[in-house]
N, C-alpha and C positions, 0 to 999 in steps of 0.2 A: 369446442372452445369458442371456434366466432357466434355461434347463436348465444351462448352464454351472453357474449360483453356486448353484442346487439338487442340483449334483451336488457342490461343495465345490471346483470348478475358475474357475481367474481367469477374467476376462471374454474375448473375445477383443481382439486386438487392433487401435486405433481406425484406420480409416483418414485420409488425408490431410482428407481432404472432412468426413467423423463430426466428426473433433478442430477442423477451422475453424468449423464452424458454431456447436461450444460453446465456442470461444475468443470469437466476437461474444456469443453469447449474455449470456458473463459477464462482457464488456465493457459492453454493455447496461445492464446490471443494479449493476454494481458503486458502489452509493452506500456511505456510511457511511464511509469514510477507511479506514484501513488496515484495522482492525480488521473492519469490515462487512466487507470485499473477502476479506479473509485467512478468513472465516466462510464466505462464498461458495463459496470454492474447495474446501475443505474439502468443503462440503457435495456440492459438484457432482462431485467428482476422486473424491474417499477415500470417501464413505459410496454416491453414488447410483450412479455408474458402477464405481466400484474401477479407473481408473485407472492410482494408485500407491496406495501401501499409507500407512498411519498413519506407521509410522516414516521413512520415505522422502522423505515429504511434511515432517516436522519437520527433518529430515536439512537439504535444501533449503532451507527456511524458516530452520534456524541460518545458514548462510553468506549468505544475502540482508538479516537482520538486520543484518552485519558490514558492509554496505559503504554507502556512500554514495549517495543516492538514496529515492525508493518501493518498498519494499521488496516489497510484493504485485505491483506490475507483474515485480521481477526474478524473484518466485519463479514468474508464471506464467509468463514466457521460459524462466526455468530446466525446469520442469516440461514446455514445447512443446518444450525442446530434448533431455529424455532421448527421448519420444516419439517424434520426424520430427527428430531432427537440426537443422540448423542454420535450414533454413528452419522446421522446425516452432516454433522461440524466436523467433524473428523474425513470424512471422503472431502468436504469442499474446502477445507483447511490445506488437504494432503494434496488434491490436485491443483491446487492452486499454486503448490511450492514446486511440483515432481517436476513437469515440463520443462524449467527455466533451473532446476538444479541438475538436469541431465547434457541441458545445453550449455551450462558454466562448467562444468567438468570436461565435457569435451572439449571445450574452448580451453579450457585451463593447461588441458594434457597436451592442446595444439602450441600452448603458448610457453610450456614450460620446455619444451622441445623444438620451437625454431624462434621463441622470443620474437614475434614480429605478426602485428593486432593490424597495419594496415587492409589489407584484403575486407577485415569483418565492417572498416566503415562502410564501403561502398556496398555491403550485401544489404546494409541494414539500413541504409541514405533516406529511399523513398518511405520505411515505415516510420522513423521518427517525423518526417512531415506529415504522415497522416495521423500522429498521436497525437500532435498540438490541434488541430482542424478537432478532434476529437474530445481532448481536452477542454477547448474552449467551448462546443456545444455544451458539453455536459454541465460547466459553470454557469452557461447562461439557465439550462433549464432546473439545475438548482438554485440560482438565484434567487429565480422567478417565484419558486413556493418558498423561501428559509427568507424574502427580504419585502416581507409584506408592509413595513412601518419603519418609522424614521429611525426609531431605536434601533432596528435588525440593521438598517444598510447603515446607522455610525457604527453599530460592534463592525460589522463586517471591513470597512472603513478604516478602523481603527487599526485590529487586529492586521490589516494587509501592512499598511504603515509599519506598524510594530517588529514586522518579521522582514520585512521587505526594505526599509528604508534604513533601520536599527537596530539589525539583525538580534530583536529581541528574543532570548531563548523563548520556544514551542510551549512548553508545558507553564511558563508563567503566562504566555499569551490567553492560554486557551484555560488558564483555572483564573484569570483579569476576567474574562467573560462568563467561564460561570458565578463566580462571585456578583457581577453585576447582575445577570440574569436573576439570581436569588432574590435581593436587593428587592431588585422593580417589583419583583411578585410577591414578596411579603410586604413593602412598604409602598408599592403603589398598583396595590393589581389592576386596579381599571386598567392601568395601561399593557397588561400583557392580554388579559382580555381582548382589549378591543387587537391585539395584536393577532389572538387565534380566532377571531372574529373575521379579520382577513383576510386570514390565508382560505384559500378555496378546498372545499372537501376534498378526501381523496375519491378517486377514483374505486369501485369493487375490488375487493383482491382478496388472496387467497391470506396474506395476512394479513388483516386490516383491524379495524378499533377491534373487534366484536370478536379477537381470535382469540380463543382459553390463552391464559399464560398459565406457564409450569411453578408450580410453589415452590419456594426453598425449603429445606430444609437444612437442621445441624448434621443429620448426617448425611445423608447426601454430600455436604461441602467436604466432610473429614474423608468421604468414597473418594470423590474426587482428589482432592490434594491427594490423599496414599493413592491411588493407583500414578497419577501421571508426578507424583513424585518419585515413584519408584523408576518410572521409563526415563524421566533426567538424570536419574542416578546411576543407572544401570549399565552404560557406559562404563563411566568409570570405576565400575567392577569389576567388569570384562576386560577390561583395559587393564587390571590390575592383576587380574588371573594370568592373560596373555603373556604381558609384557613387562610385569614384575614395578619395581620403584620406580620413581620419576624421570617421565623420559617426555618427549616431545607429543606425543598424545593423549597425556595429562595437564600440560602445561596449556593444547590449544582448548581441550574439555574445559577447565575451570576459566581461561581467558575470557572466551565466548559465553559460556556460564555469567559469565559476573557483565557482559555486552546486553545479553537479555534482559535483565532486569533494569538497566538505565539509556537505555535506547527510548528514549521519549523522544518522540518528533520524526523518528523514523532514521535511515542510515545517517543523510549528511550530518547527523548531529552529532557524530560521533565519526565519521571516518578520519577525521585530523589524529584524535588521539590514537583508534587503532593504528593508523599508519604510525604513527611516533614508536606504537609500542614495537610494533611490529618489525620495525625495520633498527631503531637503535637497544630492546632489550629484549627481543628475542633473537634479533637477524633470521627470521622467515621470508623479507624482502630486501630487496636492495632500494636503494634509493630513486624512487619514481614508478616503481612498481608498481605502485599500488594506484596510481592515474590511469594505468594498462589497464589494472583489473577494474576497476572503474567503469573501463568501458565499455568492457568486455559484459559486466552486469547491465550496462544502459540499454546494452543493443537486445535484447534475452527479455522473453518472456516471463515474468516473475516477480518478486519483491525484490527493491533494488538492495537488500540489504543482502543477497545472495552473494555480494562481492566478497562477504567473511567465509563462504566457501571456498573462493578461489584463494585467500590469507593461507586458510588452512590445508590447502590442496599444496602451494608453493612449502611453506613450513616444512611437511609433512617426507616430502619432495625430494626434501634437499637435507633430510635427516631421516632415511630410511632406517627401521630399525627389524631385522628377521627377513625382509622381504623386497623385491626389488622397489626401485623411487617411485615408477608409474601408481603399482600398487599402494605402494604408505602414501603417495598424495588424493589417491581416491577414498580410501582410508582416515587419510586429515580432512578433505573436502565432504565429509561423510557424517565426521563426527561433530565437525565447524554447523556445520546445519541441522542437526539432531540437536545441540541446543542450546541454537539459536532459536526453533520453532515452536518445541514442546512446550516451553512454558508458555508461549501463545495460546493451546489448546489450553490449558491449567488455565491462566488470566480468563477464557472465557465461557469455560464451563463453569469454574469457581463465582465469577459474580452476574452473569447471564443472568440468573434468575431473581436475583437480587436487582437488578438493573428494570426488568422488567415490571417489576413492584412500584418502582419510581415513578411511572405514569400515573398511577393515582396519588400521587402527593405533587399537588399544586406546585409550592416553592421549589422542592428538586426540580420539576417537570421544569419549571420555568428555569431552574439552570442549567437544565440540558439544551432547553429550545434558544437558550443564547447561545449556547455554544453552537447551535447548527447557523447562526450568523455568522458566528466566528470564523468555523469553517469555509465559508464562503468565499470570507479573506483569504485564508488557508490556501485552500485551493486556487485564487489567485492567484497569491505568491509564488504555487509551485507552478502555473501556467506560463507567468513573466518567465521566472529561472528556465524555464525548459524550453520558452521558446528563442530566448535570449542564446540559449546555447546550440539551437538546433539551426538559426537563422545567421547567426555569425561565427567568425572563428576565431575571435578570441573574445573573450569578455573581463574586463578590469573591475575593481572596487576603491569606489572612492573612500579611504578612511580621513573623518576630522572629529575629531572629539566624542559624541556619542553617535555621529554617524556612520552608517557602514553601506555604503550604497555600491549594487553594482551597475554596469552602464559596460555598453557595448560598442565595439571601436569599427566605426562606420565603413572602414576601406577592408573590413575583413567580411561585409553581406555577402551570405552566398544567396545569386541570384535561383539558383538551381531550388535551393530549400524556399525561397519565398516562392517562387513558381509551383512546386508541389503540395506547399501546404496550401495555396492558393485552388490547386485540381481536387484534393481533399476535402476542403469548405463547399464546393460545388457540388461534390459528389456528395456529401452529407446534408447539405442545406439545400440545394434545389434539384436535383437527381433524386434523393431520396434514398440513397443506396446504404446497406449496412454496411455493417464494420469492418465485416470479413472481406467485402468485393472492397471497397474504400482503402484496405491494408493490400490486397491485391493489386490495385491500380497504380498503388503508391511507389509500392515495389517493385515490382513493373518497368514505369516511366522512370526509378528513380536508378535500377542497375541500366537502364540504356543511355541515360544522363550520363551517368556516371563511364559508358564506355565510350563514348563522346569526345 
């Protein structure tokens, strides 16, 4: 593979077994919420392997931002499924969720039985500083190709504003920016020209301009929705065989159910209301619970919306029905995340190939390629929030009118987290070191900090 990229030729291509073992890998590994993960992949696909190419990866990254769900979990199905096809989206979907649902479960079962999440801060102290150090690499080297012209860094500009300053909901942000992007390209295209005139070639990769894409077809889409409509469904069949009329593991199946399809923006967009539901119309938690499990999902490798497994593990828990609580919570925690996910796999089989048509049409093209501005923002926003939370211990919000800002209360700096996220930027920026030794380090210096 190095004579390959020293000759100016893409890498070769991954096999079946290569591309699994770095789909665990970066299941493994993927702390930090979207933003860490989306840094991850990045670093692991586009820079160290070449994979897919710069644009290819932002390409994917626009229509995964579009839909409902964790967005880094669909873009790595999306990305396993140009690779290996349908199974390849399926192992890198599946491993990407398995890791960090095995470690919320245990947590969950640890937590439902002595109620008490202190110990898990100080395990997990030094890795959150090295997933801002991380985060903010990966932003900057996104930047650098998604914000070629004045137009990309005001969407980007904008959109951070919007989210950040005006807690503008997600999915208006980011369909303001494709709308605009359309706009410029059907009514002034010089100006997106000279925009992809800018940006610098990709680099060779394994998926780059010149890679076949897969045709759509009608039926193909109708294969798709029936089979993985069948596997959403089948649950609550099973459920219905089992356990007869309505019981507590139909009520968290169709909750979660109907969480999947309006989960735009990712968990926080929505964990006010699950907690509302949760704790005064179903009583699955008590009140403040669900800050626990919160954090319980921050510190865990995975989509931070795995916290609706711990919902469903406590529910489940604390309404055993046939079988002891440990049991019916891993059983809630089980079915909470079965779907939650599956329609991620559906959203990305079903319009994948459709999506991938869109590069040859100009004006789409051009409102996806604003949306990879927008994201930029995006990922800003989520950079601020996380380091804002990881760097002090308490953070406020100012509300006045259509503002909603938050801001962080200065006598709460932990000196310890600005110190490691500080050994982290060094170890990434002038060490050179990857991600694993840089999460190593982190964690490291941050449990002897911490026994200090």
């Amino acid at each position: 593979m190095n004579e390959r990229r020293s000759a100016g030729l893409a890498p070769a291509h991954p096999s079946f077994a290569e591309a699994t073992k770095v789909w665990a890998k970066i299941g493994l590994l993927s702390f930090g919420g979207p933003a860490g993960q989306i840094a991850l992949m990045h670093r692991e696909l586009v820079e160290e392997r070449r994979w897919i190419s710069e644009s290819r990866f932002l390409h994917a990254l626009n229509y995964c931002m579009l839909l409902p769900g964790p967005e880094a979990q669909q873009l790595a199905t999306y990305i396993g499924w140009l690779l290996h096809g349908t199974r390849g989206g399926v192992v890198a979907g599946t491993l990407f969720v398995i890791p960090g649902f095995f470690v919320i479960l245990g947590l969950s079962s640890a937590y439902a039985l002595f109620q008490e999440t202190n110990w898990l801060a100080s395990l997990f102290f030094g890795l959150k500083a090295a997933v801002l150090a991380i985060v903010i690499e990966a932003l900057i080297r996104l930047s650098r190709r998604a914000l070629k012209t004045g137009f990309d860094r005001w969407l980007a500009i904008l959109a951070f504003l919007a989210l950040f300053v005006f807690a503008v909901p997600f999915p208006l942000v980011v369909l303001a920016a494709g709308i605009a992007g359309y706009v410029a390209t059907r009514h002034a295209p010089a100006r997106r020209e000279a925009a992809h005139a800018a940006k610098a070639p990709d680099l060779p990769s394994v998926i780059g301009a010149d890679y076949p894409d897969r045709k759509p077809s009608w039926r193909r889409a109708a294969a798709v929705v029936a089979v993985w409509g069948a596997l959403w469904l089948a649950p609550f069949l099973l459920i219905a065989a089992t356990f007869g009329g309505p019981n507590v593991y139909t009520d968290i199946g169709l909750f979660f159910s109907q969480m999947a399809v309006v989960t735009f923006g990712g968990a926080y967009a929505v964990l006010a209301y699950v907690a509302q539901q949760a704790v005064e119309t179903y009583h699955w938690l008590r009140p403040g619970e669900m800050v626990d499990g919160l954090a319980l999902a921050e510190t865990t490798p995975g989509p931070l919306v795995l916290v609706l497994a711990f919902v469903g593990f406590m529910g489940a828990y604390r309404a055993p029905i046939g079988v002891d609580a440990l049991t019916s919570g891993v059983l809630g925690a089980t079915l909470a995340t079965w779907v939650t996910f599956v329609p991620c796999f559906l959203w990305i089989f079903l319009g994948a190939p459709y999506v991938e048509r869109l590069r040859a049409n100009a004006a789409l093209s051009g409102a996806l390629s604003a949306i990879s501005a927008a994201v930029a923002g995006v990922i800003l926003n989520l950079a601020v929030w996380f380091g804002l939370h990881v760097l002090f211990g308490r953070v406020e919000r100012l509300e006045s009118g259509p503002l909603s800002l938050p801001y962080p209360d200065p006598a709460t700096l932990h000196p310890a987290a600005l110190f490691l996220t500080v050994i982290a930027a060094v170890s990434l920026f002038w060490w050179k070191r990857g991600i694993f030794q840089t999460l190593a380090i982190c964690a490291v210096a941050g449990w002897l900090l911490m026994l200090v």
